[in-house]
C-alpha positions in Angstrom: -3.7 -37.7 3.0 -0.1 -37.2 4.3 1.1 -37.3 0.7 -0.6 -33.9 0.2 -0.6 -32.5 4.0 2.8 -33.6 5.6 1.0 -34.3 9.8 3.9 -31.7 10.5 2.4 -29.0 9.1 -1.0 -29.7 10.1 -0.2 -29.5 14.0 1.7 -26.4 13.4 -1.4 -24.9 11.7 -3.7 -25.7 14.4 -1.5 -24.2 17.1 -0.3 -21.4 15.4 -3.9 -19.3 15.8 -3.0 -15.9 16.4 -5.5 -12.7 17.3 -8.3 -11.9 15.2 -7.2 -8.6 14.7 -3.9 -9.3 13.3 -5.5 -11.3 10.8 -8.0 -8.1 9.8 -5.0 -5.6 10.0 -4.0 -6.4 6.6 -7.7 -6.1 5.3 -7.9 -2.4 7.2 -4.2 -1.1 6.0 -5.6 -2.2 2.2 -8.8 -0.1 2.8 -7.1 2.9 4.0 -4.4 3.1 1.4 -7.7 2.6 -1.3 -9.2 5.3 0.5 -6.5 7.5 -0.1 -5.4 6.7 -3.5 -8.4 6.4 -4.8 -11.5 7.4 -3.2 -10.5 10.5 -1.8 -9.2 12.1 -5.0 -11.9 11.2 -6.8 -14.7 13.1 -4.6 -12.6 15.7 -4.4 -13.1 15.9 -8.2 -16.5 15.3 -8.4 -16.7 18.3 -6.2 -15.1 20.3 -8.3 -17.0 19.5 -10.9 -20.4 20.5 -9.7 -19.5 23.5 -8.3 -18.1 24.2 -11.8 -21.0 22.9 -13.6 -23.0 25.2 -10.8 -21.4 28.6 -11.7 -21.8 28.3 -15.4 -23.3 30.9 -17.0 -24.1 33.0 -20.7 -20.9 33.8 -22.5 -18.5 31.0 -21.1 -16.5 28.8 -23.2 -16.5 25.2 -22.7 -15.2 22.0 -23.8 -18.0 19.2 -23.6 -16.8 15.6 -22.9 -17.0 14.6 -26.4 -14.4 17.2 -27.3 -17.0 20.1 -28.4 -15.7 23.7 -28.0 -18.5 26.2 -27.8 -19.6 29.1 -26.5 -22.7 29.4 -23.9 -25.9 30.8 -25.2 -28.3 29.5 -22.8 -28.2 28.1 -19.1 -31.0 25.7 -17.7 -31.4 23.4 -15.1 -30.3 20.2 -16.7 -29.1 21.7 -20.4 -27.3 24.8 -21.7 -27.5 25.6 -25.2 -24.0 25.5 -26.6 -23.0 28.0 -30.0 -20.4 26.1 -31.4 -20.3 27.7 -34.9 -21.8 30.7 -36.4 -25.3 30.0 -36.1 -24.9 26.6 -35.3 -26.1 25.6 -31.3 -26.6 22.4 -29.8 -28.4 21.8 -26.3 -25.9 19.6 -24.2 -26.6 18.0 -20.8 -24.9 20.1 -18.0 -22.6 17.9 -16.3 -21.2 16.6 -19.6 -19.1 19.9 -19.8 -15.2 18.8 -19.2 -13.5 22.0 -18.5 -14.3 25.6 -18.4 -11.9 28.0 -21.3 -10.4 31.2 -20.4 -12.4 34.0 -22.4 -11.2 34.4 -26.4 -10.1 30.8 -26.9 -13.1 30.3 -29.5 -11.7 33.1 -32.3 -13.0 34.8 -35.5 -16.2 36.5 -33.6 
């Protein structure tokens, strides 16, 4: 066994305990800095995005996670019904609208 663990470093390993919260201070720092970095922002955005998804209404144009541009004809709970050609409207689930357009971004009404 020496061959792999030298008995040198084994005593220095046993004496060399140090405080249980030195050893979880590293653990903690990572979990604040993912906190910040990564789970913060990303609330935040989800919280954007249902009070978006909350305040839409007939007339606004949208862009739909799959890249659909359209305008709103018809707002339910779970769906609104989206125009995205002349005569042509979809029903789309609410929260798979991306991003709200400023007004006259669809043209040729």
């Amino acid at each position: 066994m020496d061959l792999i663990i030298p008995a040198a470093w084994a005593q220095q390993a046993g004496a060399a305990g140090g405080s249980a919260w030195l050893q979880l201070l590293p653990l903690v720092l990572i979990f604040v800095v993912f906190y910040f970095l990564l789970i913060r922002p990303q609330t935040k955005r989800a919280k954007e995005h249902r009070e978006m998804v909350g305040k839409l209404q007939t007339g606004d144009e949208v862009v739909t996670n799959g890249g659909l541009l359209g305008r709103i004809t018809a707002v339910g709970d779970n769906f609104i019904t989206l125009e995205v050609s002349n005569g042509v409207a979809i029903k789309v689930q609410k929260f798979q609208v991306a991003q709200l357009m400023p007004k006259g971004t669809i043209k040729g009404d």
